[in-house]
C-alpha positions in Angstrom: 58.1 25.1 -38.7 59.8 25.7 -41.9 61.3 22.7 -43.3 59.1 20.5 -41.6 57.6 17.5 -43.9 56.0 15.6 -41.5 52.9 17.2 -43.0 51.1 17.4 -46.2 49.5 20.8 -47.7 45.7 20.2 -48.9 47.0 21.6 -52.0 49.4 21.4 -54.8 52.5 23.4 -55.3 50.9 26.2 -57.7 48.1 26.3 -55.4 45.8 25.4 -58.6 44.0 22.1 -56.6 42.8 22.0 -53.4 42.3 18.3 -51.7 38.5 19.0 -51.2 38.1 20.1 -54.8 38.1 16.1 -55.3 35.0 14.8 -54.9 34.0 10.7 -55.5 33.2 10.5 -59.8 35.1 13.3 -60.8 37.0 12.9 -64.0 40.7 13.3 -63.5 44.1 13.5 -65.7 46.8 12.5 -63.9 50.7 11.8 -64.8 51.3 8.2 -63.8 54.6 6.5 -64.9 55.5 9.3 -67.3 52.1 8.8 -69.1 48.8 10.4 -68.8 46.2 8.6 -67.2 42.3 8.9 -67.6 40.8 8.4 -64.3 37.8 8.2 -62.0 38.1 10.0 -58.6 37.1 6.8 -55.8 38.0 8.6 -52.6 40.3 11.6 -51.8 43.2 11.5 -48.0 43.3 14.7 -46.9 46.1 13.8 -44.5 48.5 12.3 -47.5 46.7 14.9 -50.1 46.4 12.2 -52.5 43.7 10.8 -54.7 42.3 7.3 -55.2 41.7 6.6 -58.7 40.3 4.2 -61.0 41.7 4.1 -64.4 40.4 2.7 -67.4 42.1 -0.5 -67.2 40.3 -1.1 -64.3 43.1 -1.1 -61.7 43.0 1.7 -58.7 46.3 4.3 -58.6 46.8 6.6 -56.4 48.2 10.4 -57.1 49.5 13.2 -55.2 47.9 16.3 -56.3 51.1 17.6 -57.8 50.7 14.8 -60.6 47.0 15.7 -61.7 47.1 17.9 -64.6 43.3 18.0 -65.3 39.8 17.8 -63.2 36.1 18.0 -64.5 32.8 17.2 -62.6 31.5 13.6 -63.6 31.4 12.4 -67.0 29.4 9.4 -67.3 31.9 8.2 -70.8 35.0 10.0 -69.2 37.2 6.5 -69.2 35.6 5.2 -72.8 36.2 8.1 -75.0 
């Protein structure tokens, strides 16, 4: 029904991620507060569409897949460099 938001999409609005492109240790860019964040994919809600991350500060964030700007596969030194 159009206009209905009682739903999420499993992707963002350019259609560039899709929820089950996340997978648990990816390496993620996401917009958090106005600044980019450096994180560590923990577990992915296909129901909200949104991402559990850890950042490098230690502390876990959450991000709706409109926010992430960036995915790669694991990168063992991805929250150090």
């Amino acid at each position: 029904m159009k206009g209905d938001t009682s739903y999420k999409v499993p992707f963002d609005s350019d259609q560039c991620f899709f929820i089950q492109d996340f997978i648990p240790g990816d390496s993620i860019i996401a917009w958090r507060r106005g600044v980019r964040t450096k994180g560590v994919v923990q577990k992915t809600d296909s129901g909200s569409a949104e991402v559990l991350y850890r950042t490098a500060s230690g502390t876990t964030a959450k991000a709706t897949l409109d926010n992430i700007i960036f995915l790669k596969p694991f990168d063992r030194n991805w929250l150090t460099s």
